[in-house]
C-alpha positions, -999 to +999 in steps of 0.1 A: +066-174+028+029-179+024+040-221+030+059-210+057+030-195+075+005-222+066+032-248+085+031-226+112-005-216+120-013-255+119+017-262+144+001-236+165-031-252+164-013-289+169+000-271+204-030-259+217-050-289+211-020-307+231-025-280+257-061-283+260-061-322+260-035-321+288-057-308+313-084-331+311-067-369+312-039-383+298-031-377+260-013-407+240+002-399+208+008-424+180+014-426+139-019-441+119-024-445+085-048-426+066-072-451+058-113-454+062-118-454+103-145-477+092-116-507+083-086-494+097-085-516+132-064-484+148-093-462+145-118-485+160-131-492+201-130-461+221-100-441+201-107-406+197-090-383+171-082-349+190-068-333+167-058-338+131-037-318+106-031-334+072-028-318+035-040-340+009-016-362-006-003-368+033+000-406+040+006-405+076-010-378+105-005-375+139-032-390+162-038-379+200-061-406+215-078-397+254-074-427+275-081-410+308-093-448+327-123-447+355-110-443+391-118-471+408-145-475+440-151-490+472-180-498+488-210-469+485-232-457+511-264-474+511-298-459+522-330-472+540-362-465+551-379-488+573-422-478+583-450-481+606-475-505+602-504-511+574-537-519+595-564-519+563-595-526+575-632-528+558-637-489+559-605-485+539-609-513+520-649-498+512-629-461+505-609-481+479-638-494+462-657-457+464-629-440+449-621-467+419-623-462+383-639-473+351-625-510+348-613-508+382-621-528+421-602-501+439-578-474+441-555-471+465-530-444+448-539-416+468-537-426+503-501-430+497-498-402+476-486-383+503-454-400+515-445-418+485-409-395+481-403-407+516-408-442+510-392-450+472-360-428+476-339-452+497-322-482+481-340-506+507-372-500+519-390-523+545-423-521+569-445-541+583-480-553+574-501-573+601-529-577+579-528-604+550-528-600+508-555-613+495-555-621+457-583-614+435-615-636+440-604-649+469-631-651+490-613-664+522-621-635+549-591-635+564-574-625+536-580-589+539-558-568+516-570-568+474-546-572+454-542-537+444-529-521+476-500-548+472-498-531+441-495-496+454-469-506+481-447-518+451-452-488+434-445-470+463-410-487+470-415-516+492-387-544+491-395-563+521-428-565+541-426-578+579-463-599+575-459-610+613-477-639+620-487-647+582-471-662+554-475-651+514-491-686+507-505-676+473-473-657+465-490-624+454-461-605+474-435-623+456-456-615+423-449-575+428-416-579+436-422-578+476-401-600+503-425-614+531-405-615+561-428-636+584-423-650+619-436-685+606-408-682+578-394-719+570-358-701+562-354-693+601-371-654+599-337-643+584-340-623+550-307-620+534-298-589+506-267-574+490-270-540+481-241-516+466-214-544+483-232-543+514-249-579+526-281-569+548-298-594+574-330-582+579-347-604+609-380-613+628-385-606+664-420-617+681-449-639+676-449-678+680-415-685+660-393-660+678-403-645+706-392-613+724-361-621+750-361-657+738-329-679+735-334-690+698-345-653+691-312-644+703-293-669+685-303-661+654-296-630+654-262-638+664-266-662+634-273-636+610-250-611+621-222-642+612-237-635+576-242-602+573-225-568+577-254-549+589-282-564+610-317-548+613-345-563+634-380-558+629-393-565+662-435-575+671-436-563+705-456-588+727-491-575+741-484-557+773-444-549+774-438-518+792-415-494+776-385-506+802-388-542+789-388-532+754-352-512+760-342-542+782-352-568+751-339-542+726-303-545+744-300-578+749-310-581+706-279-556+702-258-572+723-265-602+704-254-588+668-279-560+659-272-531+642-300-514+644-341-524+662-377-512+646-406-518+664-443-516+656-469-501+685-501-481+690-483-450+680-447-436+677-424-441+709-388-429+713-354-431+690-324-439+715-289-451+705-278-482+724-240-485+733-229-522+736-200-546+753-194-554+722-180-519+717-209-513+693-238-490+687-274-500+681-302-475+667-333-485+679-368-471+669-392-484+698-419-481+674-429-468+641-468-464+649-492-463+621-486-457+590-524-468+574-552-471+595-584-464+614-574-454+643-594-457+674-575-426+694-556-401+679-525-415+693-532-445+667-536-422+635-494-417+639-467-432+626-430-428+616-408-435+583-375-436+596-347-433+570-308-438+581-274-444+560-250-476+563-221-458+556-186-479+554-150-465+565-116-473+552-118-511+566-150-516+548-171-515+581-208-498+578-217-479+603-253-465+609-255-425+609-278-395+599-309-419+612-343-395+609-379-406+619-406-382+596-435-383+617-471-393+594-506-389+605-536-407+589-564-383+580-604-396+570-635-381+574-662-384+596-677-413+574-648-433+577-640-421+541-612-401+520-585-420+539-549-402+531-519-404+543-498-370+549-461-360+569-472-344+596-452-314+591-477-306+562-510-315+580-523-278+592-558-274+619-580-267+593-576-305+582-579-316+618-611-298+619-628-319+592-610-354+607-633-378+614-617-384+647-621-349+672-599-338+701-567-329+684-551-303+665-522-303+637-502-288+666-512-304+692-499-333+674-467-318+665-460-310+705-468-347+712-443-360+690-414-331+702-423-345+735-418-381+724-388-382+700-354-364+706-352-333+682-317-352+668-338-377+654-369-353+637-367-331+609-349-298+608-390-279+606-394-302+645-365-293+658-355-254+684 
């Protein structure tokens, strides 16, 4: 009797282990010999025991192995943030200096403190830079950024730089894992990158190499958009363009193959959606502003890190959706010092009391940009 019940307590346990493995994958039962796991070749890879009921003396036992196998996937969304422009002059390359450490030239860290979240979360993150890297004891003027902010953007989450009319001669970009996208570019201003499955042509609009509304401009992007699944444009407004030629230019870019149109101005301008012939749709940000710099105006202390997804559908084709544009503002003090970078949302009027720039308020700001960029596009705390 007291065998009897032994044989049947462990069957009951043999059940519910059979029950309980059922309902998380598939269970797979087979015979194994009782030998060391360590030699026996059954026992070995990614076999499991589940559940094992042997007396000694037993030479075989009953094995139940989880083989559940990994669904497979399809293309992932992929994100990106594209921003304003880096203008860093002498006073912020002196504020870098003031604020450095033992051992240290500069320190940048902090005026980027504020939107580094912003910048590092996507999976692609591009801008543009219209003033050159310059490497350590280099002593050529023009060369106006030290090495360490090129540092900082790295750290920060910058992929690609649009360096406008300026290559990366000395390769310092390259060196901190950075992509110069210049208009002078040898490879035709047309950055290729794969990212999750998705192949990404990033391209050059404006300056001497491709200029805005020209032919060859046109064609390349058409050339690119042959290459690539998604198209984005970094576009170098020429001096003087009124808004209405930027749209007309911006069309005429998405007609030819773009997916989506960043510009860099003064200070932020408008988000707008641009239906094609093509039967396509083109995100355009007219321009991004001023993400770093020492702005004349207070329309020039703005700027705009737009974020967006490339989402594909069930024919692999990305699509652009949930595009958002965080507005930034640039804050120093009166002696051109302290330089910091903040989302506007969290810039208040006791700050814009101390800027070294007067005439505004925080919310005076805020109205500006509500004013300026369709509440669709600006965060939830812009937006009724």
């Amino acid at each position: 009797m007291q065998n009897l019940k032994h044989s049947l307590k462990k069957l009951l346990a043999l059940s519910l282990a059979v029950l309980m493995l059922s309902s998380c994958g598939i269970i797979e039962m087979r015979m194994a010999t009782l030998e060391d796991p360590e030699t026996n070749p059954s026992g070995s890879g990614l076999l499991t025991p589940a559940a094992r009921a042997v007396d000694d003396g037993e030479e075989r036992i009953t094995e139940f192995v989880f083989t559940d196998e990994p669904e497979e996937t399809g293309p992932e969304p992929v994100t990106f943030t594209l921003a304003g422009d880096i203008l860093v002059d002498t006073f912020i390359i002196s504020d870098g200096a003031r604020r450095a450490g033992e051992g240290q030239s500069y320190s940048f860290v902090r005026m980027l403190s504020g939107i580094y979240r912003d910048l590092s979360a996507a999976d692609i993150t591009a801008g543009f830079d219209t003033t050159a890297a310059r490497p350590k004891n280099d002593s050529d003027k023009s060369h106006k950024i030290p090495e360490e902010m090129v540092a900082v953007l790295a750290e920060a989450g910058y992929d690609v730089l649009d360096t406008l009319a300026w290559d990366d001669p000395n390769g310092m970009l390259k060196n901190y894992g950075i992509t110069s996208l210049s208009t002078s570019a040898k490879d035709g201003g047309i950055l290729i990158l794969e990212e999750k499955g998705l192949v990404c042509a990033i391209c050059a609009a404006g300056g001497e190499a491709f200029p805005i509304g020209d032919e060859a401009t046109l064609a390349n992007i058409a050339k690119a958009a042959e290459q690539a699944e998604l198209v984005i444009v970094l576009a170098d407004w020429e001096d003087g363009m009124t808004h209405d030629e930027q749209c007309a230019a911006a069309y005429y870019m998405a007609e030819a193959g773009a997916d989506v149109v960043v510009g860099t101005g003064e200070t932020v301008g408008p988000v707008d959606r641009l239906a094609t012939l093509r039967g396509t749709s083109c995100l355009v940000a007219y321009s991004l502003g001023n993400i770093l710099s020492t702005g004349k105006t207070w329309e020039g202390l703005l700027g705009g890190i737009l974020t967006f997804t490339a989402s594909p559908d069930e024919d692999g084709h990305y699509t652009v959706g949930d595009p958002i544009l965080t507005p930034t503002v640039v804050h120093f003090s009166a002696a051109k010092q302290d330089y910091q970078i903040f989302p506007l949302s969290g810039y208040n009027d006791d700050l814009a009391a101390l800027h070294g720039l007067s005439g505004f308020t925080a919310e005076g700001l805020k109205g500006y940009i509500r004013t300026v960029i369709p509440a669709e596009y600006l965060p939830k705390e812009y937006r009724g």
